[in-house]
PyMOL Python script that loads the backbone (N, CA, C, O; Angstrom):
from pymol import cmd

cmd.read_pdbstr("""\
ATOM      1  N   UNK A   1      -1.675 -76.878  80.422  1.00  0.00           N
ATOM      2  CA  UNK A   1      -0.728 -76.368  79.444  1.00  0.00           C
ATOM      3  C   UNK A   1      -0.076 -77.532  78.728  1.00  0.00           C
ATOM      4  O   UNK A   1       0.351 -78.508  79.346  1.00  0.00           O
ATOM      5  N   UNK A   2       0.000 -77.398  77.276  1.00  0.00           N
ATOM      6  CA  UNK A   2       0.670 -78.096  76.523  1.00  0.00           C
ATOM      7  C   UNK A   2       2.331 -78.666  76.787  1.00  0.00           C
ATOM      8  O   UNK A   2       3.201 -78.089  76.134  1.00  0.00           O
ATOM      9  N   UNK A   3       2.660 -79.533  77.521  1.00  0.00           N
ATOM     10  CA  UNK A   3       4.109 -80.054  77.770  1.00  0.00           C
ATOM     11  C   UNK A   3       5.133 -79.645  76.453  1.00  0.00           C
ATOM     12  O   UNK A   3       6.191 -79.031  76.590  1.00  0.00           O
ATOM     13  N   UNK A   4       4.748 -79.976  75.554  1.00  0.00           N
ATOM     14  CA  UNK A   4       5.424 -79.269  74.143  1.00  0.00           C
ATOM     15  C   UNK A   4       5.825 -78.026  74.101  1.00  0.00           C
ATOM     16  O   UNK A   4       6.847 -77.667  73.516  1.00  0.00           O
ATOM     17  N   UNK A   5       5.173 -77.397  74.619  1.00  0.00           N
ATOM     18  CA  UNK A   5       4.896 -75.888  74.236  1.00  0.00           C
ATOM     19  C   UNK A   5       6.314 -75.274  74.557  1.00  0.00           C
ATOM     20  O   UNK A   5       6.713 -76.148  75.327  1.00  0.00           O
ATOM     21  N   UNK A   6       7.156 -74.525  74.497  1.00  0.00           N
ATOM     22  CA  UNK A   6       8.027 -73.391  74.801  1.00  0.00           C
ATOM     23  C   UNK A   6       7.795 -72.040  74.864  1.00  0.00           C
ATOM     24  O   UNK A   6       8.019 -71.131  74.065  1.00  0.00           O
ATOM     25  N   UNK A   7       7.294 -72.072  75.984  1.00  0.00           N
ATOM     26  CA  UNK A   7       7.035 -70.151  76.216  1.00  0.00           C
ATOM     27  C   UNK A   7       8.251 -69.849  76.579  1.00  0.00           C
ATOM     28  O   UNK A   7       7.833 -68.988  77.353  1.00  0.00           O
ATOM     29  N   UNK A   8       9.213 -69.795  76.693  1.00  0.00           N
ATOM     30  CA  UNK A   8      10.409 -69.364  77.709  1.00  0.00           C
ATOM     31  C   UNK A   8      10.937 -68.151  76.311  1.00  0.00           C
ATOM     32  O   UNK A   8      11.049 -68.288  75.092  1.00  0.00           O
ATOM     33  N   UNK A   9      11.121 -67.173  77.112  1.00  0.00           N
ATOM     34  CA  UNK A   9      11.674 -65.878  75.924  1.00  0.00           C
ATOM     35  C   UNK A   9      12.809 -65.941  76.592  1.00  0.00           C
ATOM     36  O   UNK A   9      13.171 -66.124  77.754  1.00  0.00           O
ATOM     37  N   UNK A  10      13.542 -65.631  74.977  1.00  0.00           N
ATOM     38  CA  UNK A  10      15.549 -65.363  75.458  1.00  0.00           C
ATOM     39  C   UNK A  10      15.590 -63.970  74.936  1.00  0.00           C
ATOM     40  O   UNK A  10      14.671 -63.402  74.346  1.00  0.00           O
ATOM     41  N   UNK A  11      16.800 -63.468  75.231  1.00  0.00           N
ATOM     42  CA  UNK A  11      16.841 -62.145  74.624  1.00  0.00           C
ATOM     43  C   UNK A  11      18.218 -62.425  73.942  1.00  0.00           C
ATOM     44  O   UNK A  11      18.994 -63.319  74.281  1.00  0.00           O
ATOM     45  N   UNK A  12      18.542 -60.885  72.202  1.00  0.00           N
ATOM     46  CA  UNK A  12      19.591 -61.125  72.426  1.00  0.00           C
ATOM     47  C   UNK A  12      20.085 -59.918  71.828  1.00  0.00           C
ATOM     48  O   UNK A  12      19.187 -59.089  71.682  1.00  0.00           O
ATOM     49  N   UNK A  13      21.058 -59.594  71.488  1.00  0.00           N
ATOM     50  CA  UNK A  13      21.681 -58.859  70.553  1.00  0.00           C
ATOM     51  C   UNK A  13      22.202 -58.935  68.509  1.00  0.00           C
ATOM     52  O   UNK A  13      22.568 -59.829  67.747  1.00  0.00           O
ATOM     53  N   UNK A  14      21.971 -57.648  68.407  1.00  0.00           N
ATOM     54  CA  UNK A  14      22.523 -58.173  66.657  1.00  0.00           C
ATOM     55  C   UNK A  14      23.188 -57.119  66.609  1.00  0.00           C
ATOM     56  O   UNK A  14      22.775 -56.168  67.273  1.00  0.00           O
ATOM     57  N   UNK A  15      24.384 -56.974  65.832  1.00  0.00           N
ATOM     58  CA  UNK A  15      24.877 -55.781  65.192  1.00  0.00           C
ATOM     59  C   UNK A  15      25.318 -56.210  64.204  1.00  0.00           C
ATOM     60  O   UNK A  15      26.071 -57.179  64.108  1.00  0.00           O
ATOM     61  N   UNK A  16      24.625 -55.090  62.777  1.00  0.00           N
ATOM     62  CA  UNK A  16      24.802 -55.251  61.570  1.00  0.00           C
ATOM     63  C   UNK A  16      24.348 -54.311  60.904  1.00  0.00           C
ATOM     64  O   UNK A  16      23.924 -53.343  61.535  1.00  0.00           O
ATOM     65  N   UNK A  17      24.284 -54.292  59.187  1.00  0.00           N
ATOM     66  CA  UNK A  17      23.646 -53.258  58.650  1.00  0.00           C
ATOM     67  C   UNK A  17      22.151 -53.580  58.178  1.00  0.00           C
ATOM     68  O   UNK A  17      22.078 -54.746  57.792  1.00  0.00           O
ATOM     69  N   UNK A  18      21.500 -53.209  58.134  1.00  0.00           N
ATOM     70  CA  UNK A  18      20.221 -52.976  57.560  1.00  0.00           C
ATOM     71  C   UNK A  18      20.230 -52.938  56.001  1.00  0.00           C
ATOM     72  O   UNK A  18      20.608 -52.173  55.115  1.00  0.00           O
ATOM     73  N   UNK A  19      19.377 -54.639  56.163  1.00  0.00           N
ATOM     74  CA  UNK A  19      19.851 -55.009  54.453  1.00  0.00           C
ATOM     75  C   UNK A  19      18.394 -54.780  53.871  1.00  0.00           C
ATOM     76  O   UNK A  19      18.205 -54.450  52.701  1.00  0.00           O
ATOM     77  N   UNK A  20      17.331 -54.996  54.840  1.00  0.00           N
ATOM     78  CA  UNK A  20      16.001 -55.059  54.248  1.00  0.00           C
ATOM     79  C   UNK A  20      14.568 -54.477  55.398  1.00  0.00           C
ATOM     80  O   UNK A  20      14.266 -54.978  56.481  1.00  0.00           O
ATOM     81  N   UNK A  21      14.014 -53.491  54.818  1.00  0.00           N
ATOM     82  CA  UNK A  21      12.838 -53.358  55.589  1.00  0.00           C
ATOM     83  C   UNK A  21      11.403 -53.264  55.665  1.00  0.00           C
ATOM     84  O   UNK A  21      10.846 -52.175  55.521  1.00  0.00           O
ATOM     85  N   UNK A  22      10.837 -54.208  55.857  1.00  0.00           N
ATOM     86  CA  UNK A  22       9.287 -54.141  55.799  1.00  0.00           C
ATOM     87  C   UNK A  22       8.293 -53.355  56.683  1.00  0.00           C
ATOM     88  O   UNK A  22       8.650 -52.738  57.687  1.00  0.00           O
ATOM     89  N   UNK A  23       7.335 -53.406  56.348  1.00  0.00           N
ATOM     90  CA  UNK A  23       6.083 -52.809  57.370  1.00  0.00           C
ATOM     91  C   UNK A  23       6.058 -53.443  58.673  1.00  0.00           C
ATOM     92  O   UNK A  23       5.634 -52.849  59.664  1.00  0.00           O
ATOM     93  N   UNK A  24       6.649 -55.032  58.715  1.00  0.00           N
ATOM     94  CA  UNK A  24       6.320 -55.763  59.941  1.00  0.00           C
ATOM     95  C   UNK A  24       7.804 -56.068  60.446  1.00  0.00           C
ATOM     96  O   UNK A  24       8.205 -56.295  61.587  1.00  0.00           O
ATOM     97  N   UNK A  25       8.457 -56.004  59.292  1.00  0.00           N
ATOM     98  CA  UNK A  25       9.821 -56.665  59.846  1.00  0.00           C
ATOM     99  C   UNK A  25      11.348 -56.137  59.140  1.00  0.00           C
ATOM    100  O   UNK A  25      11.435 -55.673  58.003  1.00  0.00           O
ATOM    101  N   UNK A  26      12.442 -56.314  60.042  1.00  0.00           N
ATOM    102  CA  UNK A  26      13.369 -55.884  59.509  1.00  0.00           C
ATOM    103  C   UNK A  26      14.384 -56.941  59.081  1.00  0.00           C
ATOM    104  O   UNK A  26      14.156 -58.056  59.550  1.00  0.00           O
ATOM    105  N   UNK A  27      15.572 -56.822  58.205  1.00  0.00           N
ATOM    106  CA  UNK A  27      16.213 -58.167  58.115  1.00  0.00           C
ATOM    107  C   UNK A  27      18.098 -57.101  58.121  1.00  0.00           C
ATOM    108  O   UNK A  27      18.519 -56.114  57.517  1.00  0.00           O
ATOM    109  N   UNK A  28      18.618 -57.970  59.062  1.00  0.00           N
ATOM    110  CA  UNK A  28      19.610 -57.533  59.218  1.00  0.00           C
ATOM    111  C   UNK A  28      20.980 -58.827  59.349  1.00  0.00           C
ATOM    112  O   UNK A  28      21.205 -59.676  60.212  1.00  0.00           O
ATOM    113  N   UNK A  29      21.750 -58.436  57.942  1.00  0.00           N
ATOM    114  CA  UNK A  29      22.479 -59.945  57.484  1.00  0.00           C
ATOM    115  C   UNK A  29      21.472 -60.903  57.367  1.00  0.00           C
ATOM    116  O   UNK A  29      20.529 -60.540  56.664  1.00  0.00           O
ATOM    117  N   UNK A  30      21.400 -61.960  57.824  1.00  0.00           N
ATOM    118  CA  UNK A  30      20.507 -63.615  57.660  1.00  0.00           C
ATOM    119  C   UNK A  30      19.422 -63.248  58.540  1.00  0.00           C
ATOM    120  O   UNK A  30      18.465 -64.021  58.484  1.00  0.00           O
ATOM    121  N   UNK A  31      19.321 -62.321  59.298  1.00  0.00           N
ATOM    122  CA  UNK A  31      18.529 -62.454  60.789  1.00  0.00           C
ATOM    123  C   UNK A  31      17.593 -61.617  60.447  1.00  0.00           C
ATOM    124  O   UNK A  31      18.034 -60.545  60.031  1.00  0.00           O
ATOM    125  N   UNK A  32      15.863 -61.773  60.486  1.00  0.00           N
ATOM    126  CA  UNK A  32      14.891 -61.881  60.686  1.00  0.00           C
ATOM    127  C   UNK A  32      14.470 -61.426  61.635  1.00  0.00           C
ATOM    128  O   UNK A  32      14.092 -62.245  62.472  1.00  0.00           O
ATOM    129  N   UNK A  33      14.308 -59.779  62.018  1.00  0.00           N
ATOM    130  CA  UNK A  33      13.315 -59.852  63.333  1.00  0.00           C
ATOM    131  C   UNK A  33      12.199 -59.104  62.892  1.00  0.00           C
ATOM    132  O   UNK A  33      12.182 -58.448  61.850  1.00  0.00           O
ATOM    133  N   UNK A  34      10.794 -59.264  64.105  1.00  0.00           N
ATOM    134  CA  UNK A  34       9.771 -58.928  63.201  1.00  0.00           C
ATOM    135  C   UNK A  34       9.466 -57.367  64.424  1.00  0.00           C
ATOM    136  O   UNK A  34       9.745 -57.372  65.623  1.00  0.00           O
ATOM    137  N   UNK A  35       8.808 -56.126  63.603  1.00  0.00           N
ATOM    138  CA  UNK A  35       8.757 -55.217  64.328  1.00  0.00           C
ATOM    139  C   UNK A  35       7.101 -55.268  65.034  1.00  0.00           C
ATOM    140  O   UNK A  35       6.069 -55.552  64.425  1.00  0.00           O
ATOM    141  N   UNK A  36       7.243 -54.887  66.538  1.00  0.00           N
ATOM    142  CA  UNK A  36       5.994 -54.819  67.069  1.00  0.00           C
ATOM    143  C   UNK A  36       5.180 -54.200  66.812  1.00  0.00           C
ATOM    144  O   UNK A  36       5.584 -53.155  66.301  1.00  0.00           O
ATOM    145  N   UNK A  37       4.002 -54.266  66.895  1.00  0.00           N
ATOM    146  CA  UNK A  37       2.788 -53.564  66.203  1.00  0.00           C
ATOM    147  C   UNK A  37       2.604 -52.112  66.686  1.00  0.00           C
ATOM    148  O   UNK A  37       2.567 -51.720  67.852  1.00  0.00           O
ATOM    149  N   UNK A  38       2.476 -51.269  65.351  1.00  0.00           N
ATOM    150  CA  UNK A  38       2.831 -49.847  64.984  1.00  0.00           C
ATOM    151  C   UNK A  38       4.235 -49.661  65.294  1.00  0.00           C
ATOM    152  O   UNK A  38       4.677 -48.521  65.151  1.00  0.00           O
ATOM    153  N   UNK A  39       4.617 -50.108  65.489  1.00  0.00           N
ATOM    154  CA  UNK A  39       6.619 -50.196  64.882  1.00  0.00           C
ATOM    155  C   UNK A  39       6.711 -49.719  63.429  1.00  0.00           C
ATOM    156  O   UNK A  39       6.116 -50.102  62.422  1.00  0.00           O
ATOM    157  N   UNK A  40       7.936 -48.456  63.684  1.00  0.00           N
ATOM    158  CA  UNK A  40       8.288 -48.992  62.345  1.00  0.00           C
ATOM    159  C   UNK A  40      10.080 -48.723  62.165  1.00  0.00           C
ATOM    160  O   UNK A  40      10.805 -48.403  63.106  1.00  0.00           O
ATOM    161  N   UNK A  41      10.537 -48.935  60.776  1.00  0.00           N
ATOM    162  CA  UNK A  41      12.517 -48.816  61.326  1.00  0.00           C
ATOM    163  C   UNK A  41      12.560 -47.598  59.741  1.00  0.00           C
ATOM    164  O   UNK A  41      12.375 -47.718  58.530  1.00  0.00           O
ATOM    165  N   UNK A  42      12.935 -46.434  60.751  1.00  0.00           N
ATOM    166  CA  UNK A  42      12.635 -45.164  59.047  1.00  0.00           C
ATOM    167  C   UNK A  42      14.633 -45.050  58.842  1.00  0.00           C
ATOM    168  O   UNK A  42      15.182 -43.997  58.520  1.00  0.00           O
ATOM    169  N   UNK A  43      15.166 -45.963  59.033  1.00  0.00           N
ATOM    170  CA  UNK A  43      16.306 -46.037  59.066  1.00  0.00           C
ATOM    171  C   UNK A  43      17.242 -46.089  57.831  1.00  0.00           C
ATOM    172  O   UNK A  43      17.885 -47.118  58.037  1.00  0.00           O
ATOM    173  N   UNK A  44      17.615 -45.640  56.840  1.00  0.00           N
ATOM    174  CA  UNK A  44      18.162 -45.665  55.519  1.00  0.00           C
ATOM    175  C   UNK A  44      19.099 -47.466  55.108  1.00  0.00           C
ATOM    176  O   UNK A  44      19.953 -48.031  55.791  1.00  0.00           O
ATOM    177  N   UNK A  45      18.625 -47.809  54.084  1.00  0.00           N
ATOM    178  CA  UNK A  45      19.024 -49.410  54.400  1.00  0.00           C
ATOM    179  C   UNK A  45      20.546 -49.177  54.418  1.00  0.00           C
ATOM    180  O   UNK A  45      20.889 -48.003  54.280  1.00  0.00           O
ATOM    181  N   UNK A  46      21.784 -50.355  54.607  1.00  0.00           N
ATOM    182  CA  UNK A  46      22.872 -50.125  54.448  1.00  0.00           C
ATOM    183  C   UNK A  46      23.333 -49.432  56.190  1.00  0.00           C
ATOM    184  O   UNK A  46      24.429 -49.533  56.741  1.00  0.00           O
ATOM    185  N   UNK A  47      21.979 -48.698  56.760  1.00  0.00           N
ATOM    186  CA  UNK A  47      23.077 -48.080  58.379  1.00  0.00           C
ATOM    187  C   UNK A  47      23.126 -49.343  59.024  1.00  0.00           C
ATOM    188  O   UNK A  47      22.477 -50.384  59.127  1.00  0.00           O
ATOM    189  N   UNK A  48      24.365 -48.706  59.486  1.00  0.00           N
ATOM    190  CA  UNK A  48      24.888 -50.287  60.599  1.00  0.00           C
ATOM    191  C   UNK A  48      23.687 -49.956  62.349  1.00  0.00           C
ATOM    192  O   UNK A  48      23.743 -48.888  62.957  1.00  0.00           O
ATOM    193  N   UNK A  49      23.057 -50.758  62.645  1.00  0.00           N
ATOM    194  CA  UNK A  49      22.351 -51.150  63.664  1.00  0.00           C
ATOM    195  C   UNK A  49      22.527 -52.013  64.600  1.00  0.00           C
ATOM    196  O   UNK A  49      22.812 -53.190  64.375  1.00  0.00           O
ATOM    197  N   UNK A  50      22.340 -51.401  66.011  1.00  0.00           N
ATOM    198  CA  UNK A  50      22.357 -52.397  67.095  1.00  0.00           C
ATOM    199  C   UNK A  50      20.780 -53.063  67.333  1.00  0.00           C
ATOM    200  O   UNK A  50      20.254 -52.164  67.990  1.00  0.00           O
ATOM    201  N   UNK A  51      20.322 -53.534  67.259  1.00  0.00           N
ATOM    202  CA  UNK A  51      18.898 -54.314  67.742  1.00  0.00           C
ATOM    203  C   UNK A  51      19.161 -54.965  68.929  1.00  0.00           C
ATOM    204  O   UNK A  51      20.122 -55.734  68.966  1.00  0.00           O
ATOM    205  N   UNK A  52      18.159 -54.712  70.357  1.00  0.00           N
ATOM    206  CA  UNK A  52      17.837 -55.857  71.075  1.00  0.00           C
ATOM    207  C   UNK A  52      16.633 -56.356  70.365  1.00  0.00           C
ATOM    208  O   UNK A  52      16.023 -55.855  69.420  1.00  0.00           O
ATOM    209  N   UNK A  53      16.387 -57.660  71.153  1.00  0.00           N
ATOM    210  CA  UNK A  53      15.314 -58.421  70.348  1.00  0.00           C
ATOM    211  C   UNK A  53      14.952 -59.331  71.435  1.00  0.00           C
ATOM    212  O   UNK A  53      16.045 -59.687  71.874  1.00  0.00           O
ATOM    213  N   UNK A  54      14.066 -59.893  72.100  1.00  0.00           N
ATOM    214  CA  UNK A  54      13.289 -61.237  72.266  1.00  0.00           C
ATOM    215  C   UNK A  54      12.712 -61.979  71.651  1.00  0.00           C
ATOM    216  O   UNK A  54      11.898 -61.625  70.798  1.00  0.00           O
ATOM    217  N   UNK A  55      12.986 -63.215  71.926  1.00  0.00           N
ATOM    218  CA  UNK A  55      12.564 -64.563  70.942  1.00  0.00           C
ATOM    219  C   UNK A  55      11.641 -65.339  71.561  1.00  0.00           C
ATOM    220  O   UNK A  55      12.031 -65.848  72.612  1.00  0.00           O
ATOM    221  N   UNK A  56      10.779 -65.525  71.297  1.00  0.00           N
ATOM    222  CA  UNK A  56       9.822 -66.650  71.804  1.00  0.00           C
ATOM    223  C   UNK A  56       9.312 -67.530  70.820  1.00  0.00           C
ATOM    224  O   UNK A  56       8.926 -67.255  69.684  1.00  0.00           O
ATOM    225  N   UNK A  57       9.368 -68.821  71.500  1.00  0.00           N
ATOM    226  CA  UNK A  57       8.794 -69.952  70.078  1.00  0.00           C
ATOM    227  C   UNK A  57       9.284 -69.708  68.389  1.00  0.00           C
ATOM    228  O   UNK A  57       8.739 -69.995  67.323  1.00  0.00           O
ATOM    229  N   UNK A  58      10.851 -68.898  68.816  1.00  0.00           N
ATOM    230  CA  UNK A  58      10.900 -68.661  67.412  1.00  0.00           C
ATOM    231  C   UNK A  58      11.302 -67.963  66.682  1.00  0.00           C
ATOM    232  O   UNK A  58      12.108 -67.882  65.756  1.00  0.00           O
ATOM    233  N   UNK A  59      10.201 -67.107  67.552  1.00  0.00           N
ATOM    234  CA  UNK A  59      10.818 -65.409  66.368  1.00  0.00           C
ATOM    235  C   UNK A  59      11.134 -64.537  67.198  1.00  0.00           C
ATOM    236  O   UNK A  59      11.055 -64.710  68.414  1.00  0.00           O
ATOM    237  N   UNK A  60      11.447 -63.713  66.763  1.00  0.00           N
ATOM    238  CA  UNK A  60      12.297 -62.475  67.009  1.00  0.00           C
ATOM    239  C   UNK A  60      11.773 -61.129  66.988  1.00  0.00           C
ATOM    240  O   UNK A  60      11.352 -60.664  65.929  1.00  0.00           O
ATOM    241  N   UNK A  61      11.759 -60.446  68.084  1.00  0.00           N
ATOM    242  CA  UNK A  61      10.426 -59.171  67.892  1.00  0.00           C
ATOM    243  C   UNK A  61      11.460 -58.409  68.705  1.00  0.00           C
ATOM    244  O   UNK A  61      11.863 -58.604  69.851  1.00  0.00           O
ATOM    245  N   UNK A  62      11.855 -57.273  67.588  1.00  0.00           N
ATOM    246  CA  UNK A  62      12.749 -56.227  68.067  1.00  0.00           C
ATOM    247  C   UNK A  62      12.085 -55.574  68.939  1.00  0.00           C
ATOM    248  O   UNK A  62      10.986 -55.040  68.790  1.00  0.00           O
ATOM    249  N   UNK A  63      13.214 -55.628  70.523  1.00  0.00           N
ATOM    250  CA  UNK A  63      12.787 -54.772  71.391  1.00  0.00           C
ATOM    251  C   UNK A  63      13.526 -53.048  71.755  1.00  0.00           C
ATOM    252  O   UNK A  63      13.236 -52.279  72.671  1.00  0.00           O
ATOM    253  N   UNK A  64      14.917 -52.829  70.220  1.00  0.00           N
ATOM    254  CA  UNK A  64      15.126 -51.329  70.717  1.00  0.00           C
ATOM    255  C   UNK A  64      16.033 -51.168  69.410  1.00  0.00           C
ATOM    256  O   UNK A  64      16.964 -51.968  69.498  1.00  0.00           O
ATOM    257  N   UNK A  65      16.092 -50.501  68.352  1.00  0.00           N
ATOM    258  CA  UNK A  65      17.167 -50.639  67.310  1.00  0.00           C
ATOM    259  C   UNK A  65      17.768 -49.174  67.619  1.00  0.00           C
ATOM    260  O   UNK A  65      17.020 -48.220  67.833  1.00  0.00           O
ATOM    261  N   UNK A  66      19.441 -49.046  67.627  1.00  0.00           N
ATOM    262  CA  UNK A  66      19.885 -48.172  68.077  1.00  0.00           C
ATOM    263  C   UNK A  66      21.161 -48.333  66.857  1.00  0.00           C
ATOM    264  O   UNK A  66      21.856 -49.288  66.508  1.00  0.00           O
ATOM    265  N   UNK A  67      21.061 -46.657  66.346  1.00  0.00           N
ATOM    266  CA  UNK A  67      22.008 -46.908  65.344  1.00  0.00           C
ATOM    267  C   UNK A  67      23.437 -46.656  65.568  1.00  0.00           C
ATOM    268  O   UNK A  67      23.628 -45.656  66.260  1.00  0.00           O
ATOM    269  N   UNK A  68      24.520 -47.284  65.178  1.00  0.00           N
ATOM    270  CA  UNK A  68      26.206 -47.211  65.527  1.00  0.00           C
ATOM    271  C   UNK A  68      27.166 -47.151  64.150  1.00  0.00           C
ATOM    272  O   UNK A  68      27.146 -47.555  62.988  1.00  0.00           O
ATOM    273  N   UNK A  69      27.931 -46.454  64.965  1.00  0.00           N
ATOM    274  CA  UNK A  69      29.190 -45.897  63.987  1.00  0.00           C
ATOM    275  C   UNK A  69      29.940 -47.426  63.706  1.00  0.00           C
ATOM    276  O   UNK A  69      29.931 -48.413  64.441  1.00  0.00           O
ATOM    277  N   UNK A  70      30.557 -47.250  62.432  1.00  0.00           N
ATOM    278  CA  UNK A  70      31.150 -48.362  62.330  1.00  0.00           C
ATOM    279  C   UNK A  70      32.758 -48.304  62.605  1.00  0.00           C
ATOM    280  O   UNK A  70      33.249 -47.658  61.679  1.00  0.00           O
ATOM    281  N   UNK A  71      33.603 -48.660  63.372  1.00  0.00           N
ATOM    282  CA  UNK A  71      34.564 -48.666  63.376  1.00  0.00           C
ATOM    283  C   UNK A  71      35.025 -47.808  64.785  1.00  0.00           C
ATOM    284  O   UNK A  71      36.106 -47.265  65.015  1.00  0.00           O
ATOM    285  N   UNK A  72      33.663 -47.898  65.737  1.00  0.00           N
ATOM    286  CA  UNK A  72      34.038 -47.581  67.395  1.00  0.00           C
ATOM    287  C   UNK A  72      35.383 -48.653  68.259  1.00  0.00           C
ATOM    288  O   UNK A  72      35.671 -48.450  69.439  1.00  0.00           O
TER     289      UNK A  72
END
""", "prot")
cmd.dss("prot")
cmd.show_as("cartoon", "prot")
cmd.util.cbc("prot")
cmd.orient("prot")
C-alpha cells in the first residue's frame, strides 16, 4: 500500500438549505457532497437539510439527508 495514500473516512454533519442539485451531487451553502450511485435528493431547492456524509480522500458522499424545520 501506498504510504501517501489516506483511506481513513471521517464522518460529519451539515445543516443548511439546499442551494443546488445535480444527478450526482448536492451543494448545500459552500459544501459539496456527492450522492451515491442511484441516489437521488427530489427535495425542493431553498428546504433547510440535515445531511450525514462520509469523507474519504476528499469528498463527501452523502450518507442520509433528513429534512428540518427552521427555527426548532
Amino acid at each position: 500500500m501506498d504510504g501517501n495514500s489516506d483511506s481513513t473516512v471521517s464522518r460529519g454533519i451539515v445543516f443548511a438549505p439546499l442551494k443546488e442539485a445535480c444527478p450526482d451531487r448536492i451543494v448545500l451553502g459552500d459544501c459539496v457532497l456527492f450522492l451515491p450511485a442511484g441516489a437521488t435528493c427530489t427535495y425542493a431547492l431553498g428546504t433547510s437539510l440535515e445531511v450525514e456524509y462520509t469523507e474519504q480522500n476528499g469528498r463527501r458522499t452523502v450518507a442520509k439527508i433528513t429534512p428540518t424545520k427552521v427555527g426548532n
